[in-house]
SEDODREN-86791 format. One record per residue (C-alpha): residue number from 1; residue in one letter; chain; x, y, z. Coordinates in steps of 0.05 Angstrom, whole numbers. Example, Ala and Ser with C-alpha at 12.3 -4.5 7.8 and 13.67 -1.06 7.14 Angstrom:
2
{pt 1 'a' 'A' {246 -90 156}}
{pt 2 's' 'A' {273 -21 143}}
This chain:
115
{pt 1 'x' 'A' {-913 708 -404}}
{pt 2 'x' 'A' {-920 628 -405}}
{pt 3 'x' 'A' {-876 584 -408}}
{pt 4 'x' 'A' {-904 533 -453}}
{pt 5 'x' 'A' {-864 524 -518}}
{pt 6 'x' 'A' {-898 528 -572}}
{pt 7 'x' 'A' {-879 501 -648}}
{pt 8 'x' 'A' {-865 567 -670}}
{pt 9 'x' 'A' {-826 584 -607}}
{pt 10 'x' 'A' {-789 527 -616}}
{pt 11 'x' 'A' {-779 544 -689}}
{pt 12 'x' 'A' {-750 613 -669}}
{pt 13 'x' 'A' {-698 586 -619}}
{pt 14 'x' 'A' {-678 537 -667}}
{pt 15 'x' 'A' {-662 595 -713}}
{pt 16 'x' 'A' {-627 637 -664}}
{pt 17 'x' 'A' {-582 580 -644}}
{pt 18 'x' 'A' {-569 562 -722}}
{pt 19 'x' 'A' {-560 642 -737}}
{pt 20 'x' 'A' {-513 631 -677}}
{pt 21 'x' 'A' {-471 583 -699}}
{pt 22 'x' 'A' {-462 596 -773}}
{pt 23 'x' 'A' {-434 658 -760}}
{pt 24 'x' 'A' {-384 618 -714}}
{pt 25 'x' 'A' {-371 577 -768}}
{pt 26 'x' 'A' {-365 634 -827}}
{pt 27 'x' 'A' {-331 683 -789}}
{pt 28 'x' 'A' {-265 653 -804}}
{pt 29 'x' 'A' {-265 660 -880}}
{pt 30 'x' 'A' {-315 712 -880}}
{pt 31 'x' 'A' {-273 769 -837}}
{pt 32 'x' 'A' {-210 768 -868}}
{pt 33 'x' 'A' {-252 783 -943}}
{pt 34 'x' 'A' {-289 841 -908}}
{pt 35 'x' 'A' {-230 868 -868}}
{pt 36 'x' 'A' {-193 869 -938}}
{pt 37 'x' 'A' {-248 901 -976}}
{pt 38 'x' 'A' {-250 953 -914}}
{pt 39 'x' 'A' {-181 980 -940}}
{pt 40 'x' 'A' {-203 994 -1006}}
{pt 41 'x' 'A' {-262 1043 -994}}
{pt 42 'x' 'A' {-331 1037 -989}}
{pt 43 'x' 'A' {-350 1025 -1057}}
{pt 44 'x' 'A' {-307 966 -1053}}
{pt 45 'x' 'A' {-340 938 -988}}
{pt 46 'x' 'A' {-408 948 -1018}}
{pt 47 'x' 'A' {-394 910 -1076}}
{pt 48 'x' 'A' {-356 857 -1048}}
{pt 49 'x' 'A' {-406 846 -1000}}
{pt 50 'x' 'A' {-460 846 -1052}}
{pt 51 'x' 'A' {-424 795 -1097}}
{pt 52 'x' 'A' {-425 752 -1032}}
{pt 53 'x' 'A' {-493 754 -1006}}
{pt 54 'x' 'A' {-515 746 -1084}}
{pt 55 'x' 'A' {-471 688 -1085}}
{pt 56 'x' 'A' {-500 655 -1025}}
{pt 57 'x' 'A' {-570 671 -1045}}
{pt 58 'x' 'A' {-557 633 -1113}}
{pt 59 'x' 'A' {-524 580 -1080}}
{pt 60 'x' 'A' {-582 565 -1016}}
{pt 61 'x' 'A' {-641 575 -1077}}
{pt 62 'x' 'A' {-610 519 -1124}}
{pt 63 'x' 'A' {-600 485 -1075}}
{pt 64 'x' 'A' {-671 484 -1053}}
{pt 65 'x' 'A' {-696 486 -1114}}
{pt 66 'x' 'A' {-664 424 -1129}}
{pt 67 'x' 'A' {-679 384 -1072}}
{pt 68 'x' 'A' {-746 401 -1080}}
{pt 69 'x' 'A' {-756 386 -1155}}
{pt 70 'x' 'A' {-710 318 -1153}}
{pt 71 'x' 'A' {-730 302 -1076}}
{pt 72 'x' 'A' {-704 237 -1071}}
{pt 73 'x' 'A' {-653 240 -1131}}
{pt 74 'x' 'A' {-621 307 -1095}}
{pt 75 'x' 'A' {-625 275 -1024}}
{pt 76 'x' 'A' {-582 213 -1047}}
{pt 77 'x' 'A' {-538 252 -1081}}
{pt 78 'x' 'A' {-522 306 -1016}}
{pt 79 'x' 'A' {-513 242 -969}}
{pt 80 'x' 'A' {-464 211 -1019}}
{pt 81 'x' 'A' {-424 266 -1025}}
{pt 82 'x' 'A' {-425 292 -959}}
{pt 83 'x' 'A' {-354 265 -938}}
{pt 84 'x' 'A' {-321 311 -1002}}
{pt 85 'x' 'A' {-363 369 -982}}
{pt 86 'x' 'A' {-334 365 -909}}
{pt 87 'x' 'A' {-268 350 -937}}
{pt 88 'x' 'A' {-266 416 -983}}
{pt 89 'x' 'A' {-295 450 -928}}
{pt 90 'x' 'A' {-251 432 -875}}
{pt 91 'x' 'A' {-192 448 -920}}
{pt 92 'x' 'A' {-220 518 -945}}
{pt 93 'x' 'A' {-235 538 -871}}
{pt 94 'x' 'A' {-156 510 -852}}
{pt 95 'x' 'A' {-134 555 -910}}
{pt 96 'x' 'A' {-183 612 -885}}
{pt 97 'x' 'A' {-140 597 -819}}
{pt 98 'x' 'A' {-83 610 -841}}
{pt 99 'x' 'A' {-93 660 -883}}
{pt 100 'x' 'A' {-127 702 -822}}
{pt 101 'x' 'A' {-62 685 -781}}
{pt 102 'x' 'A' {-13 720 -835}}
{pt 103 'x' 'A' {-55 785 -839}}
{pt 104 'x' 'A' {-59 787 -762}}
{pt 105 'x' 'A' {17 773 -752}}
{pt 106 'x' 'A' {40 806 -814}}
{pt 107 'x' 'A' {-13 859 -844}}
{pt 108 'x' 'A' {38 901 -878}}
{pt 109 'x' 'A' {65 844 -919}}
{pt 110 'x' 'A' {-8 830 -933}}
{pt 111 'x' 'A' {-28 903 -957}}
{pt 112 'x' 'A' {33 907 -996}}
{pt 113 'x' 'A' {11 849 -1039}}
{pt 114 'x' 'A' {-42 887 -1059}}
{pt 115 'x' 'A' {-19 948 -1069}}
């Protein structure tokens, strides 16, 4: 094997390491929505799981589709409003948090919620 990299080598680490870390990122808000659909069945999982990956796929294609289309326009727009998207972020992943903390600590409060 040789060890030049090569552009698409270098593309394909760069996607492991990104794979890598977004499921670092998502896991917190992610885990405690699958563990939940987990105690209601199967059919439950499947299509909570569906509405999620249908919702991402919407949400990574307009967005896309967008910045392609507007270029510019879109690009502008992202950068200005990149400190409220961290800022809604970093508060939905705090309430993720702490959500995640009361199942682990206190799952049979949880469950009986939804019961």
């Amino acid at each position: 094997m040789d060890e030049t990299f090569t552009p698409r080598r270098n593309m394909y680490l760069y996607g492991i390491g990104y794979a890598a870390a977004s499921i670092d990122c998502t896991a917190a808000a992610v885990l405690p929505f699958v563990i939940f659909l987990g105690t209601l069945g199967t059919s439950a999982t499947l299509s909570g799981l569906s509405g999620l990956m249908f919702g991402l796929l919407i949400l990574m294609i307009l967005v896309t589709v967008l910045v392609g289309l507007g270029r510019q326009v879109m690009i502008n727009f992202l950068r200005r409003m990149t400190g409220m998207i961290k800022m809604v972020g970093s508060w939905m992943m705090i309430m993720a948090g702490v959500g995640l903390t009361i199942y682990l600590t206190n799952a049979e409060a949880v469950s009986a919620l939804f019961s």
